[in-house]
C-alpha positions as CSV (number, residue, x, y, z in Angstrom):
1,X,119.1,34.0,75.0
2,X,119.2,33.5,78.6
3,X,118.1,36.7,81.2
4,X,119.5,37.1,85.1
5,X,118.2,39.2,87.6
6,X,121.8,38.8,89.6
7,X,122.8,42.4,88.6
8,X,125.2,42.5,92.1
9,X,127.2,39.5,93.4
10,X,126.2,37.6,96.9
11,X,128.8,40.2,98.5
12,X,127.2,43.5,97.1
13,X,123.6,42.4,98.2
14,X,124.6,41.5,101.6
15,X,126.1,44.9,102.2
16,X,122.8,46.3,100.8
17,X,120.3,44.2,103.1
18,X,122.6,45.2,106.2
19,X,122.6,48.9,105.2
20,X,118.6,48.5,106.0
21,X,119.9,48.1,109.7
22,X,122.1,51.2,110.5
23,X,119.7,54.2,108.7
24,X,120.1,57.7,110.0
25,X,116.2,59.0,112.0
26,X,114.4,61.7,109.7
27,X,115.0,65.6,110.4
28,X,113.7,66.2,113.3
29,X,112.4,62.3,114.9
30,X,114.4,62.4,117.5
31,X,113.8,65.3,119.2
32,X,109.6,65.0,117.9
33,X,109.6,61.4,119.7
34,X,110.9,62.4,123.1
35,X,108.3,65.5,122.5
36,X,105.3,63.0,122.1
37,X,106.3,60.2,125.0
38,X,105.7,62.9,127.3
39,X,102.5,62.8,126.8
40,X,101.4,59.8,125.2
41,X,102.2,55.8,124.6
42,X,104.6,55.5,121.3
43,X,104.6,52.6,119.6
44,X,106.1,51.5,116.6
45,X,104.3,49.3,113.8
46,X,106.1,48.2,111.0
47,X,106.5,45.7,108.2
48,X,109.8,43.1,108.5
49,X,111.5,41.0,110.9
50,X,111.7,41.9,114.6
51,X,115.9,41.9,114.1
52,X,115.6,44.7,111.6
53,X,113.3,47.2,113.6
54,X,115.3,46.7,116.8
55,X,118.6,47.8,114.9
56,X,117.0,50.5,112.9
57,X,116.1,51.6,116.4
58,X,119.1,51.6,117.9
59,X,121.5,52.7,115.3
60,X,119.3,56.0,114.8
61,X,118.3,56.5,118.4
62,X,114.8,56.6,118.2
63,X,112.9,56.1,121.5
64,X,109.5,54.3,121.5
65,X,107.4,52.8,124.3
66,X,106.6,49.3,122.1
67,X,107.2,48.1,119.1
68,X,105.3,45.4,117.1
69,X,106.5,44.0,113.6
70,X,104.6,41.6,111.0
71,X,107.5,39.1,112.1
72,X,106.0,39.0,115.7
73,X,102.4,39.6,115.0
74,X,102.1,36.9,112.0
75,X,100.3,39.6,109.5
76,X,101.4,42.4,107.1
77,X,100.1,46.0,106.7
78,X,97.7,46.7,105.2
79,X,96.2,44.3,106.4
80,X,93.2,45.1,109.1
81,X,94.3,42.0,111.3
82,X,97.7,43.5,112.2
83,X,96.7,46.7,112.9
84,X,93.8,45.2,115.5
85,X,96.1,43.0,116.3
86,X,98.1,45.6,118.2
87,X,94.8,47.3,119.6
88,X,94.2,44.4,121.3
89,X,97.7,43.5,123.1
90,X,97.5,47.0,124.2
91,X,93.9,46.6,125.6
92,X,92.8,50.0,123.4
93,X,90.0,51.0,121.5
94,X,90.9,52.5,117.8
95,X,89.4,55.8,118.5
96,X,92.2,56.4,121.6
97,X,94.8,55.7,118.8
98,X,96.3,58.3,115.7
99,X,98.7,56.7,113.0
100,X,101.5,58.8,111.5
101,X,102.8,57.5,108.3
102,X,104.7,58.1,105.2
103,X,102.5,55.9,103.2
104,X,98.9,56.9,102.0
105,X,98.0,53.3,101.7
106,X,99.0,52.6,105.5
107,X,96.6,55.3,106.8
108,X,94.1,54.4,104.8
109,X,93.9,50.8,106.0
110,X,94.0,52.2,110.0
111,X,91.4,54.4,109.3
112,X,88.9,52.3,107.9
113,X,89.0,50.4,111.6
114,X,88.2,53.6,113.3
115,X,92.3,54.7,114.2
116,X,92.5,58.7,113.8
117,X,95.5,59.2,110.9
118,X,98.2,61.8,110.5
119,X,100.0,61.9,107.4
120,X,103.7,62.9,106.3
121,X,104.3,64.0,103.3
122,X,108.1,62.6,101.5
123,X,107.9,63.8,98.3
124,X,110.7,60.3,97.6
125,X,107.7,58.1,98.8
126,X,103.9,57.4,97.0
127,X,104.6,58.3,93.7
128,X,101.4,56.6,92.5
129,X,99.2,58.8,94.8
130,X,96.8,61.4,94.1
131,X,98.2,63.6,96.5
132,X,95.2,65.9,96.4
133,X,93.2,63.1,98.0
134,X,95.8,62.1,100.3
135,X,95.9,65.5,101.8
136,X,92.4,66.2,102.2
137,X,91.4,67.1,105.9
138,X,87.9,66.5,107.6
139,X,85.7,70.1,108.1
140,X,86.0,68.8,112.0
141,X,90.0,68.9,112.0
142,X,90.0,71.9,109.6
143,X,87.7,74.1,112.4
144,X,89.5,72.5,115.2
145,X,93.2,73.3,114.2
146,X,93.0,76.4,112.4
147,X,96.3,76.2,110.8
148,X,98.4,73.5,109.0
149,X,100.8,72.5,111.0
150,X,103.5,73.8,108.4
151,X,102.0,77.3,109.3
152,X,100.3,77.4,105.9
153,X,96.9,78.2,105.7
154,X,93.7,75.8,104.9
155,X,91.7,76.1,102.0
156,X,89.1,74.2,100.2
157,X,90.0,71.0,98.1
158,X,88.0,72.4,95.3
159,X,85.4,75.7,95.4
160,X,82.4,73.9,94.3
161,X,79.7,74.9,91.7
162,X,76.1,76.0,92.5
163,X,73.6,73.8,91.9
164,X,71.7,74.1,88.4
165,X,68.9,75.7,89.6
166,X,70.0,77.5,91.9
167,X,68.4,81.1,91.2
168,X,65.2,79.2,91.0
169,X,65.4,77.0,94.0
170,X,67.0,79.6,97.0
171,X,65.2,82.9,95.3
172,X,62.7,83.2,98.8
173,X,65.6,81.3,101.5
174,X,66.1,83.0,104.5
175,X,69.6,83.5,106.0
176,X,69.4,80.4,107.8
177,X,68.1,78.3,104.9
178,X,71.1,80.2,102.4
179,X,73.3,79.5,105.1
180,X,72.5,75.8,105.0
181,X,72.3,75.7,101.4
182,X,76.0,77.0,100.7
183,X,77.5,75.1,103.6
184,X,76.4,72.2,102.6
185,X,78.2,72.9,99.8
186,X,81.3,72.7,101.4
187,X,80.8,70.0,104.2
188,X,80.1,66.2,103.9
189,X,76.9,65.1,105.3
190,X,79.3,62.2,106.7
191,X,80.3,64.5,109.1
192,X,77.2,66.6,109.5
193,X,73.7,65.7,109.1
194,X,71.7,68.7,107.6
195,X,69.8,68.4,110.8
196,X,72.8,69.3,112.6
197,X,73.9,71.9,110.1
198,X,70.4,73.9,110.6
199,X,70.6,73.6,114.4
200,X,73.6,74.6,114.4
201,X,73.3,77.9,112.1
202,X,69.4,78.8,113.9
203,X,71.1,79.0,117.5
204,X,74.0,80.6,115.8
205,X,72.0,83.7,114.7
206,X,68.8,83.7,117.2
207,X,70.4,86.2,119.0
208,X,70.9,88.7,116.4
209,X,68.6,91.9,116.5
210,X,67.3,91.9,112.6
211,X,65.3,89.3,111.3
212,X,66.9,89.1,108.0
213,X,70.3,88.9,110.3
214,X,72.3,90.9,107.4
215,X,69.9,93.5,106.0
216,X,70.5,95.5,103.2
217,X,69.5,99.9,102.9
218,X,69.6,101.3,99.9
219,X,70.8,104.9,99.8
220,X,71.0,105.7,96.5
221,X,69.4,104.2,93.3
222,X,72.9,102.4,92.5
223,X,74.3,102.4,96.0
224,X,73.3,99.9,98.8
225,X,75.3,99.0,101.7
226,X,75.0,95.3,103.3
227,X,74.4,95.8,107.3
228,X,76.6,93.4,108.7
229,X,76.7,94.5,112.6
230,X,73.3,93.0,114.0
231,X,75.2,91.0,116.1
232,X,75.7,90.6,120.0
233,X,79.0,92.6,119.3
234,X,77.2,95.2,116.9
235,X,80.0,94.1,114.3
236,X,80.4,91.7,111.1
237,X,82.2,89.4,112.8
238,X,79.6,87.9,115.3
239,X,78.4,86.3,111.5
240,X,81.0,84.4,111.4
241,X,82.4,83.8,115.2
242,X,78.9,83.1,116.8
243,X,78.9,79.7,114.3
244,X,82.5,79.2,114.9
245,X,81.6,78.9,118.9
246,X,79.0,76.8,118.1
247,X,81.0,74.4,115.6
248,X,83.9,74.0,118.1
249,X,81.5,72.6,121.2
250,X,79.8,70.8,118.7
251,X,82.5,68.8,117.4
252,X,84.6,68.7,120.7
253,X,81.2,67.5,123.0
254,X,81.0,64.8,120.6
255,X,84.4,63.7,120.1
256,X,83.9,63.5,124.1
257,X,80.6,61.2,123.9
258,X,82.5,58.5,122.3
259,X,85.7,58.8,124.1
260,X,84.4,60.0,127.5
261,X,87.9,58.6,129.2
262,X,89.9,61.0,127.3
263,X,88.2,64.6,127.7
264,X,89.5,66.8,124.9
265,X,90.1,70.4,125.7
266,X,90.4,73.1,123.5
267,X,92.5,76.8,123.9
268,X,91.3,79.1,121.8
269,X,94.2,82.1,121.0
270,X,93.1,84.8,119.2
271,X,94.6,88.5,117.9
272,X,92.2,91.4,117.4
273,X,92.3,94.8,116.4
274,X,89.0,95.5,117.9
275,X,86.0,93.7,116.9
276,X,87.4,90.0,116.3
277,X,88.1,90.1,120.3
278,X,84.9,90.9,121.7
279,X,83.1,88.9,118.9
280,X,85.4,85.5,119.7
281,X,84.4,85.9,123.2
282,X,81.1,86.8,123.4
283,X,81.1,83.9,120.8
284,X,83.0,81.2,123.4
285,X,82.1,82.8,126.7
286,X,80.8,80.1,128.8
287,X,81.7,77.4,126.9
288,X,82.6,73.5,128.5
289,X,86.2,72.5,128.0
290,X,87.3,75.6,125.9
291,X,89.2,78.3,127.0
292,X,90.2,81.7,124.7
293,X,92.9,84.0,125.3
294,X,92.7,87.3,123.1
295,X,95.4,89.6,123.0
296,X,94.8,92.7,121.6
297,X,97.2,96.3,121.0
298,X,97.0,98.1,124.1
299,X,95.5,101.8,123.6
300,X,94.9,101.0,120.4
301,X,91.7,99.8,119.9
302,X,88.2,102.0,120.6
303,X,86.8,102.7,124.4
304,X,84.0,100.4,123.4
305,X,85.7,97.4,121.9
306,X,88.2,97.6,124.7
307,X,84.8,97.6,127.3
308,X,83.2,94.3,125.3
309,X,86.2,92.5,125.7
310,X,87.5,92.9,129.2
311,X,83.8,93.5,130.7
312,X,83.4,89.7,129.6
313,X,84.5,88.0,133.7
314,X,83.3,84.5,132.5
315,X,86.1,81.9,133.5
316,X,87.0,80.8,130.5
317,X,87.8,84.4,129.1
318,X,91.2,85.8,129.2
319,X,92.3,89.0,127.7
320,X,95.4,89.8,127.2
321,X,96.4,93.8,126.5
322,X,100.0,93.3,124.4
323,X,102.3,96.4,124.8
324,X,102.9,96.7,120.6
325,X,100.7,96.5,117.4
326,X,98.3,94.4,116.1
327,X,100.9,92.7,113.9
328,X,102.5,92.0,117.1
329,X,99.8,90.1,118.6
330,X,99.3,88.0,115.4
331,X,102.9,87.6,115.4
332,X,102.3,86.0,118.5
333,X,99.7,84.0,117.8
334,X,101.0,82.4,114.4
335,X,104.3,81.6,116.9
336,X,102.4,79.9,119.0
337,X,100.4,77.7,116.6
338,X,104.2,76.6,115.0
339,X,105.7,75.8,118.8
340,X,104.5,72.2,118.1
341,X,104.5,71.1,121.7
342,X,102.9,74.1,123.1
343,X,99.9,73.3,120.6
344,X,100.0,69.7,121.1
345,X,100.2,70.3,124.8
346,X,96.9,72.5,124.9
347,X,95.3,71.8,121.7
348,X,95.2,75.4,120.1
349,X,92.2,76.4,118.1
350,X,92.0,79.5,116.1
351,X,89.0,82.3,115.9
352,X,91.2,84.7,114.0
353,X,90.3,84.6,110.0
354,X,93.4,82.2,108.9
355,X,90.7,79.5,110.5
356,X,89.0,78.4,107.2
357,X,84.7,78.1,108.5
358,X,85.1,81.6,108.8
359,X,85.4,82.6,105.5
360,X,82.9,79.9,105.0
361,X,80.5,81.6,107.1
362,X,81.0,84.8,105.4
363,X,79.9,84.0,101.9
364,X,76.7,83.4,103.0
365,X,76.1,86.9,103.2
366,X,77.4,87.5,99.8
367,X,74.3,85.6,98.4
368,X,71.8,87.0,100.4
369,X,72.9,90.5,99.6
370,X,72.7,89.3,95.8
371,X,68.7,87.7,96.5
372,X,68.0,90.9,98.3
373,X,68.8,92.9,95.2
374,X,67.2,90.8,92.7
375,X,63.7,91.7,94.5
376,X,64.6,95.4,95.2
377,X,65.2,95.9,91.5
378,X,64.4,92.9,89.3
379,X,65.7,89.8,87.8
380,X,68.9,90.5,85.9
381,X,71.3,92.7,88.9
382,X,74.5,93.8,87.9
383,X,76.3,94.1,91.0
384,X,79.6,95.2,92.7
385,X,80.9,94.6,96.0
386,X,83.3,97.0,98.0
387,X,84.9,95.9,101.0
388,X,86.7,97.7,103.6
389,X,89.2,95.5,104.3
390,X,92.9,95.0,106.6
391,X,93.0,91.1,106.6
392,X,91.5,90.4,103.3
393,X,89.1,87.7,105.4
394,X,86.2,89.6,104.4
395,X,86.8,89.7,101.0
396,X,88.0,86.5,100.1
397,X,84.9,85.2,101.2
398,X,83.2,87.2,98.3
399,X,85.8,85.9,96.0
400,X,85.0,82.3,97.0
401,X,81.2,83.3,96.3
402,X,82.2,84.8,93.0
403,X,84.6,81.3,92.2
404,X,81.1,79.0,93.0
405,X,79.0,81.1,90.4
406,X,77.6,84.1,92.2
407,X,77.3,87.0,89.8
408,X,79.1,89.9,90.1
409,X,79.5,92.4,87.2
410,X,81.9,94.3,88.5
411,X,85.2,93.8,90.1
412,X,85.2,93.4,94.1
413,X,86.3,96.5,95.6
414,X,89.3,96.4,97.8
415,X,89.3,100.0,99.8
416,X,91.7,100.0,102.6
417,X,92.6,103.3,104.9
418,X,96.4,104.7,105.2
419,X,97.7,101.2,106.1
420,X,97.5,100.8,102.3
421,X,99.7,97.1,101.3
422,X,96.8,95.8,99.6
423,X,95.8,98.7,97.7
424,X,99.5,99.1,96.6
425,X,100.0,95.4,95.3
426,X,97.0,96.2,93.2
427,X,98.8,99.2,91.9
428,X,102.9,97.4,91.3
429,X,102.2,93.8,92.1
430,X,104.8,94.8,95.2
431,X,103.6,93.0,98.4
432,X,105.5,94.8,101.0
433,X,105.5,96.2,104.5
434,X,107.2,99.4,104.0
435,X,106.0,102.1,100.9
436,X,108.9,102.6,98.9
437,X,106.7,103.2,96.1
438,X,104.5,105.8,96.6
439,X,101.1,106.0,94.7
440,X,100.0,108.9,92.5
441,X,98.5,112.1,93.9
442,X,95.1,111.2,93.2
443,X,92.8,112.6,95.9
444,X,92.0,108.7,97.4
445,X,95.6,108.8,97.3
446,X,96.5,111.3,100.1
447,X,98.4,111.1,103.3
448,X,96.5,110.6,106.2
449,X,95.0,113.7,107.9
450,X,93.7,112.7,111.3
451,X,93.8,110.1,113.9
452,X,90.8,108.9,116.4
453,X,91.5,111.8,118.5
454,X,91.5,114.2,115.7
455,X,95.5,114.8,116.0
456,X,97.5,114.2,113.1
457,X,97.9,110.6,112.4
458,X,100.9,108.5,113.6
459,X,103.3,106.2,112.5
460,X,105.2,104.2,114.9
461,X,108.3,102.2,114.7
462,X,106.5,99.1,113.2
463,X,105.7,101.4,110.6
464,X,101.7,101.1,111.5
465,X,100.0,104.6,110.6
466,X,97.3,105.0,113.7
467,X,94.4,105.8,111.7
468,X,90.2,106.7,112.3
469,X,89.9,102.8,111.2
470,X,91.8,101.2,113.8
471,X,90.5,97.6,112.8
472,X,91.9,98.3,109.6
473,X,95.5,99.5,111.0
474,X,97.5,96.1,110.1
475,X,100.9,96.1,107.9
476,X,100.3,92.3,106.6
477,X,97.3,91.2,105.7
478,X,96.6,87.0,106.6
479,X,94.2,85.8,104.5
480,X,96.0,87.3,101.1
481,X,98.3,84.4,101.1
482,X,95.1,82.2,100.3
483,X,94.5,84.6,97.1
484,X,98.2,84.1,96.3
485,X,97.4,80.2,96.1
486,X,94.5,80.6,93.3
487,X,96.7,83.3,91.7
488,X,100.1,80.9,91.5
489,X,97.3,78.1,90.4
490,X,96.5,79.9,87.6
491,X,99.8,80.9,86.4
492,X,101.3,77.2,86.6
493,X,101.4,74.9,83.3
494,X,98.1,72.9,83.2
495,X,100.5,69.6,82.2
496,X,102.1,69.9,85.8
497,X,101.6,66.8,87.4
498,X,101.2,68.0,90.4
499,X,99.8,71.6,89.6
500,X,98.6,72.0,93.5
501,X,101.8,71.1,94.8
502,X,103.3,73.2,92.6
503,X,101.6,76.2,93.7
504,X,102.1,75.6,97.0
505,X,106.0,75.8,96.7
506,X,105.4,79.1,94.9
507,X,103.3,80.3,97.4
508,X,105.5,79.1,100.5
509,X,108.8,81.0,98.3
510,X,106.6,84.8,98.0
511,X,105.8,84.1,102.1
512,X,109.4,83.3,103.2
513,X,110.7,86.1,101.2
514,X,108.2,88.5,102.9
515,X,109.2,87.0,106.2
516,X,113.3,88.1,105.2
517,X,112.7,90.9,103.0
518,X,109.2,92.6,104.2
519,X,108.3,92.6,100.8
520,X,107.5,90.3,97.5
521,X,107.2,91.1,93.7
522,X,105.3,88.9,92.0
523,X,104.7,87.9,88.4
524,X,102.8,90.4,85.5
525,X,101.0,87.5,84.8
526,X,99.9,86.8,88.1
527,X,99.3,90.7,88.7
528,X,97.0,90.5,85.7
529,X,95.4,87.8,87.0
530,X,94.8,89.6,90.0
531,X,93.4,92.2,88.9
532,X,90.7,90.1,86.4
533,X,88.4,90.0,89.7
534,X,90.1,92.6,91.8
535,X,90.7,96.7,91.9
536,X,91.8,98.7,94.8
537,X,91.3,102.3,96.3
538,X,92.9,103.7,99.8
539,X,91.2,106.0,101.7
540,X,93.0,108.8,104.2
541,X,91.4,109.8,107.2
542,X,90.4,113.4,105.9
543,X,88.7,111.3,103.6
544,X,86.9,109.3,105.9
545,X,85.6,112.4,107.6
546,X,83.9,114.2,104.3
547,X,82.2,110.3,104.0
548,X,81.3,110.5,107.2
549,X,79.6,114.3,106.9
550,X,78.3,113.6,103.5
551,X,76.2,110.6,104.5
552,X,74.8,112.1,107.6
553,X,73.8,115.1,105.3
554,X,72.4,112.9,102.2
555,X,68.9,111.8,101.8
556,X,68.3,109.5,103.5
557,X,70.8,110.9,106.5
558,X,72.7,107.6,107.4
559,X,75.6,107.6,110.1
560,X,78.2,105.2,109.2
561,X,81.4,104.4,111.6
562,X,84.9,105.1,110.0
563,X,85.3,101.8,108.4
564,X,82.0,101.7,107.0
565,X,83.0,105.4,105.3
566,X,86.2,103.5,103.7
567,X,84.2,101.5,101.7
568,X,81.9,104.2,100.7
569,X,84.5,106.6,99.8
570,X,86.3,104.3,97.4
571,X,83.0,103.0,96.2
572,X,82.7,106.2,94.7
573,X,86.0,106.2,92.8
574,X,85.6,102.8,91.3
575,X,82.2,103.5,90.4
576,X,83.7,105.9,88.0
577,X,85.2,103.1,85.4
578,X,81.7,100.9,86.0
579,X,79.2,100.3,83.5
580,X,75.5,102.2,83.6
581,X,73.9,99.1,84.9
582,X,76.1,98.4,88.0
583,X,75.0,98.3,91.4
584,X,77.2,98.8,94.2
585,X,76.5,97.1,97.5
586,X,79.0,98.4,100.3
587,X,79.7,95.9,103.3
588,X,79.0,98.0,106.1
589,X,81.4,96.5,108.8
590,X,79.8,98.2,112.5
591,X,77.6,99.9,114.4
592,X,78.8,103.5,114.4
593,X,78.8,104.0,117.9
594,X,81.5,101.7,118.4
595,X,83.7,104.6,117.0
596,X,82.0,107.5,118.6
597,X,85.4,109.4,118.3
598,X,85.8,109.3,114.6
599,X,81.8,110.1,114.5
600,X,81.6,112.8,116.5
601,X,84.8,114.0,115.2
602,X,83.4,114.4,111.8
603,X,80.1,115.8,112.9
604,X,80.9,118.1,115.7
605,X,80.2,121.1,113.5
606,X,76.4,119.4,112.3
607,X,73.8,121.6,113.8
608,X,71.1,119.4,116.2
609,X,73.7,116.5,116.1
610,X,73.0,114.5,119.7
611,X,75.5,111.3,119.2
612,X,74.2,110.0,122.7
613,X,70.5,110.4,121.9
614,X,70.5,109.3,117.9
615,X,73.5,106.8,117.9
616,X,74.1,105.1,121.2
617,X,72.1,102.1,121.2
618,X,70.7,101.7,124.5
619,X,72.5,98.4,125.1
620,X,76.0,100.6,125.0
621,X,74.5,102.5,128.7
622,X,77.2,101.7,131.4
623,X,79.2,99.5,129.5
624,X,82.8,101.7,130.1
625,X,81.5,101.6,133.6
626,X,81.8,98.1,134.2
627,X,84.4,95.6,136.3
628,X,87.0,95.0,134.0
629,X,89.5,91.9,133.8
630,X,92.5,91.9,131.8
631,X,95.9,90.6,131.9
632,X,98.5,93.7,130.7
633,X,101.5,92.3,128.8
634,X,104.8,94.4,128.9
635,X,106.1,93.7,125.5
636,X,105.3,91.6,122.7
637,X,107.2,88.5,123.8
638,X,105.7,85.0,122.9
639,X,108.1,83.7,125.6
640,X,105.4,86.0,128.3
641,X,102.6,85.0,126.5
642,X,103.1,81.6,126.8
643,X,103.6,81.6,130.8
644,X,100.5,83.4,130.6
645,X,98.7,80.6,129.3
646,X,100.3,78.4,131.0
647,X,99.1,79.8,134.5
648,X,95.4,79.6,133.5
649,X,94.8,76.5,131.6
């Protein structure tokens, strides 16, 4: 029995090797290639005859610089020798060089000679890859680019497990040796040394004002809250921005050592509702070859966040006040992040929470709150975390603590104010904008009774309720869409082949349906699954007032600021369906006298109360009194932000 392999006639595979020279560009080439020659040298390197790239050029009218094919250069990728080859004929070093490829086993071959890579994903091509490996991403070029270029958000390859010993081993760490400890977890020493980690987190926190950086104050015997706002800024988020500043000169002054013909910038863009602002700059003030732009709500944030902010003259600081919401001004910002040649053009970096160290940074605290515990009341803690929360950021770096092995026996509290999506998801498994479900009549359930000025609260036409909590006063919440990754994960077969893809394509579905509906259902299953680690409570303003009062009044009197008295309020609803043992530790967000209205709102009545002489921290003297520079921004237009940046970069 005789076999052939000529399936097609001498006509038929003719026609089939000439189709190789007339191919239509990929979605989108065109237009990205005349984007990139702009700016920088394009060359094309491929396998095959010089005849066939030439035609493959013309007939889909791409537009390159150079090109180079194994014909004319006498060796075939992967090969090292062709890609060095080409390094040399254009008198370049591999480190001024990136490769962008369709093929895994191409970028792995440039890399190893010291070319930067870029990868495109084709779900037709590298069907024998492990396409979790393939897309992994360096720590450096996660910090550095804050989002995924598909306007997806970063997380980990894997949450990794705590060492064996653990309990043992970090029982007596410090912050900075905890800090070390868990980020080490996460980051290669490839990329840095634990020399360079410690340094790094030790001039991150020397300027806090507590030695044990995030202390924790017991109030009551099963109630503790975590004091987060020891900062510069007086708020949690100095934790994680004052390493983020530090990580982004790190990495771009040495990227600049070993290239130091090619200095790399960096424009830092940032939304805030208050505290994120003044923390990202104070943060980056003063920094070489970075420059921030924060854009925050005008009127809508508190006398004393707008003052930290806008007081900051450095050159390199640029605030922008956005006539709109704080939704608006992360609208903005995740626009300009997806305008791929704005980005490419100024390199955007992100200090908002969708940047992935820091989440990172924030379970540190997690695990030093736990340690803390374990010596205040002995070996075995049962513990429970409630955060007051808007952009889930806070949170979801408990949840990663919990996913490594940190104990927690009860569920992590989610207590939001009036602006209430999360707490309603946890009630319906609706994910929406707009309430068209109201929640029961339960007293955390109310309306809101009172804004920062002591008025009535307000809803405007975005459909953001103006609350006591203004950092809180958001309609979408960025960081949930990484929870909605772990929760698809969970709820897709474990025979999937590709069971990360795969819950990636859910994901991306629930996001674009928010984006056209304002609102996503998901799953039972994935609702249940939800609520294995999760429960939620919303808090109304009235509400946040009688925490406010109560506290003061308890023993010991403690002052809290609005957002604080969130997480305390709903503490004490969930605390209803713990067990005996349970411990609640309450995140306390900031310093109450960066709210002084919602304080001295809730204790004008208190008898001997002197907010000036028992609150205001003497470094707060002046501070509304001070030069001011800020941009004002008419409407929230990306168009206007853009020329903005533009004009100052």
């Amino acid at each position: 029995m005789s076999v052939t392999t000529d399936i097609w006639g001498d006509d038929i595979r003719t026609i089939l090797v000439q189709s190789w020279h007339h191919q239509n560009a990929w979605i989108d080439a065109v237009a990205g290639l005349k984007i990139l020659k702009k700016d920088y040298f394009v060359v094309v390197l491929a396998n095959g005859t010089t005849r066939l790239q030439l035609d493959l050029v013309y007939s889909s009218q791409l537009s390159f610089h150079a090109l180079f094919s194994s014909q004319l250069l006498g060796f075939t990728k992967p090969d090292p020798k062709m890609y060095q080859k080409v390094l040399e004929l254009l008198n370049l070093e591999a480190k001024e060089c990136i490769m962008v490829a369709a093929h895994a086993y191409d970028l792995r071959a440039a890399a190893k000679i010291g070319i930067k890579t870029a990868y495109i994903h084709r779900t037709t091509e590298d069907p024998e890859e492990d396409m979790q490996q393939v897309r992994k991403l360096s720590f450096e070029e996660t910090v550095l680019t804050g989002l995924a270029p598909n306007g997806g958000l970063y997380i980990p390859t894997f949450i990794p497990k705590l060492p064996e010993n653990w309990k043992e081993d970090w029982q007596g760490y410090s912050f900075v040796d905890i800090s070390v400890a868990v980020l080490s977890l996460y980051i290669s020493r490839d990329e840095l040394s634990e020399q360079e980690l410690r340094s790094l987190v030790m001039k991150s926190y020397a300027s806090f004002r507590h030695p044990e950086i995030t202390p924790l104050k017991k109030l009551e015997d099963k109630k503790y809250v975590l004091e987060l706002w020891h900062g510069p800024t007086w708020a949690f988020k100095d934790v994680a921005l004052q390493l983020l500043g530090n990580l982004f000169e790190f990495f771009l002054q040495r990227r600049n050592e070993k290239n130091p013909k090619i200095i790399e910038k960096l424009t830092v863009v940032g939304a805030t509702s208050g505290d994120t602002g003044s923390a990202a700059i104070y943060g980056l003030r003063n920094k070489a070859n970075i420059s921030i732009f924060i854009l925050h709500p005008k009127d809508r944030v508190s006398p004393i966040q707008e003052a930290q902010m806008t007081t900051v003259t450095d050159a390199n600081v640029h605030n922008l006040a956005v006539k709109g919401t704080f939704d608006d001004c992360q609208d903005i910002v995740k626009a300009l992040f997806a305008d791929t040649e704005f980005n490419a053009k100024h390199h955007l970096g992100a200090v908002n929470s969708i940047n992935w160290a820091r989440i990172l940074a924030q379970t540190v605290y997690y695990f030093l709150a736990y340690f803390s515990l374990r010596r205040a009341i002995g070996e075995d803690v049962d513990v429970q975390f409630v955060v007051p929360t808007g952009n889930f950021g806070d949170i979801l770096a408990g949840y990663y603590a919990k996913k490594m092995g940190l104990p927690m026996a009860g569920k992590l509290g989610v207590a939001t104010n009036a602006n209430d999506i999360l707490a309603r998801f946890w009630k319906t498994g609706r994910y929406e904008k707009a309430d068209s479900s109201p929640l029961d009549d339960s007293p955390s359930m109310q309306p809101a009774a009172g804004s920062s000025d002591g008025k009535q609260a307000t809803q405007d036409n975005s459909g953001v309720k103006e609350t006591l909590s203004p950092a809180m006063d958001i309609l979408v919440s960025s960081n949930f869409e990484r929870l909605l990754w772990y929760l698809a994960y969970v709820n897709v077969p474990e025979d999937e082949s590709d069971r990360r893809g795969k819950a990636g394509e859910i994901v991306a579905g629930w996001m674009n349906q928010m984006k056209s509906d304002g609102k996503v259902e998901v799953p039972a299953s994935v609702l249940e699954t939800a609520r294995q680690d999760f429960c939620a409570e919303r808090v109304s303003d009235e509400q946040i007032l009688t925490s406010i009062q109560s506290h003061f009044s308890g023993i010991p009197s403690y002052v809290v600021d609005p957002h604080t008295a969130v997480g305390l309020f709903a503490a004490e609803r969930m605390a209803q369906h713990n067990g005996p043992s349970v411990v609640q530790v309450i995140l306390s967000t900031a310093h109450p006298a960066k709210f002084s209205e919602a304080v001295s709102t809730a204790l004008k009545e208190t008898p001997n109360f002197d907010f000036e002489g028992q609150i205001m921290p003497k470094e707060f003297n002046g501070l509304l009194q001070k030069e001011r520079r800020v941009v004002d921004v008419e409407s929230a237009d990306v168009d206007l932000v853009k020329s903005i940046i533009e004009a100052r970069v």
